[in-house]
Structure formats: C-alpha cells, structure tokens
N, C-alpha and C positions, 0 to 999 in steps of 0.2 A: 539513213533516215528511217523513223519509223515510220509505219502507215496504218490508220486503224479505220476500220471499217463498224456502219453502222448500218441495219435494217431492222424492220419492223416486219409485225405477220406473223404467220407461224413458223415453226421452226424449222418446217423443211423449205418454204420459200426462201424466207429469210437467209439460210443459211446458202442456199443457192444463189441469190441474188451477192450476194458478199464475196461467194468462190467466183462470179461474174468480175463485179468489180475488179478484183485481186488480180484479175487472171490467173486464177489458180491452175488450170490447164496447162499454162506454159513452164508450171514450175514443177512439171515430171518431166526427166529426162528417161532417155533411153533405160538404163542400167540404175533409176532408182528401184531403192526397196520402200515399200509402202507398207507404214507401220499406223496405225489407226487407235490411239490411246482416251474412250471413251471415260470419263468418271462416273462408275459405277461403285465406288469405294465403299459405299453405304446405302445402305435400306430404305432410299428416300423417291419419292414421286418427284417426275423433273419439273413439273410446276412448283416445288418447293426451291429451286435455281442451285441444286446441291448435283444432282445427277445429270449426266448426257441423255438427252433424248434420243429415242432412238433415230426421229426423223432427222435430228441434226448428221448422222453417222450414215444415213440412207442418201442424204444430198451429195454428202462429201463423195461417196458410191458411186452416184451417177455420175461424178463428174471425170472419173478416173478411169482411161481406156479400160476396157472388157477381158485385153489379155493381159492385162498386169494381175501379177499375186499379190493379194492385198491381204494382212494380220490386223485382226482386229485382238487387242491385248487390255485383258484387267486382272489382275493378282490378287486384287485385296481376301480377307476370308470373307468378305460378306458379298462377294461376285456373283456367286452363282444365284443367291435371293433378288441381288437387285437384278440381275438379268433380268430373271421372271419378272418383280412388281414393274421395270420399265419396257416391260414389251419385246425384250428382244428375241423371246421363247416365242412370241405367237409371230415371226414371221417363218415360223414352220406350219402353221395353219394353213389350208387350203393347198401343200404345197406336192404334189408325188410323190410319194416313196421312192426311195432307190430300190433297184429290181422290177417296178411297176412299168407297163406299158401305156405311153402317153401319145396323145394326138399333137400334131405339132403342121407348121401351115409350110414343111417341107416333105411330110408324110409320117406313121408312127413308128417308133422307136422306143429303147430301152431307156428307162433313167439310169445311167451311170452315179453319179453325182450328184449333189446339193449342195451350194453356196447362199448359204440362206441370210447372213448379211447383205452382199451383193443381191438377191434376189434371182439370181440365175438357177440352171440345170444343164448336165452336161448329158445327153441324149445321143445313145448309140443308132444310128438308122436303120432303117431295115438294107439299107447299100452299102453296110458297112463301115459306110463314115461319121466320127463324131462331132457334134457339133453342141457350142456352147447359146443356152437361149434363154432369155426373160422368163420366170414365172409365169409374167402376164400375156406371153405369148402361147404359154400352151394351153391348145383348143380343149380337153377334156381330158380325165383319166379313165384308164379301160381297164378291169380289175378283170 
C-alpha cells in the first residue's frame, strides 16, 4: 500500500513533521547506505516548486543517526549554480575552517573536518580524541 503524507509550514518543519509521521527513523537499518538525491537540476529559486530546498535536505539530516555516511548527489551541468542560488553554499558561512582552533563545551580543539550539509565538525581535542559536533555547538573561533 501506498502512503502519502501531507504538511504545511515551512519546508523544514514540514518536512520534519512528514519524516515523524512516516517513521522515517525506523526505515535505516544497520548496513543502509544513505544517498540524499536533491533536485537541483536547474537554475531555479525553490519557491518556484522546481528545486529542493535546502531546508527540506537539512530536516531529512536531522533525522538520520550522526554516525551514518550520508551522499548528498546532483549531476546535472547546471549543479554547481543551483547550489549557490538555493543556499547550499552559504551553510559554509559562519562555519570554522578546517585547520582553525575552535572553542567547543568539551574544551578546544582542532577542526579536522567539515560536513557542511549535515552541519557538523569533526574536532581533534586537545586529549587527543576526536570527536564529531553540531555547528551550532561550537562556542567561538580562535584564529
């Protein structure tokens, strides 16, 4: 049977609200692979109902354990523009450099890493352990 889901809102509740319903959570197992196929095919703003939002690709994110590898995939030739016009270039804004030393509410550490769909940072400690953290968890950048 099919099932289709409906919400209103913006695009990232919405879309949250829908992977609630769905129980989307229960439908990763162990040993899936998480492939993330946005349409960005074309040059288009997603208020025109032609592109993925980025918030819609940011819910589906949260909803997906922390240590899973997640591929976010688009081919077309005109990818790389729509990137930029729907936003998915500026979730590198405000975000650490890798090699940059960041405050973190475990003590500071190196930024290894950037998963800037996911919105994480993978942070070498100063105790030598790595550890993977939210964006929005870290306290400041120390240049």
């Amino acid at each position: 049977m099919t099932e289709v889901y409906l919400a209103e809102g913006n695009a990232y509740a919405a879309t949250k609200h829908v992977l609630e319903m769905s129980n989307f959570s229960s439908m990763i197992k162990e040993k899936s692979k998480i492939v993330i196929k946005p349409n960005l095919a074309v040059s288009r703003r997603p208020n025109e109902g032609i592109t993925t939002d980025v918030k819609v690709v940011r819910a589906i994110l949260d909803k997906i354990p922390k240590k899973k590898k997640v591929v976010v995939l688009e081919g077309s030739t005109q990818a790389t523009t729509s990137f930029k016009l729907n936003g998915y270039e500026d979730l590198k804004k405000d975000v650490p450099k890798i090699g940059t030393m960041t405050h973190t509410p475990r003590g500071e550490g190196k930024v290894l890493r950037q998963n800037l769909v996911r919105g994480t940072l993978t942070v070498l400690l100063e105790s030598g352990e790595e550890m993977e953290i939210s964006c929005n968890d870290v306290i400041k950048e120390k240049t």
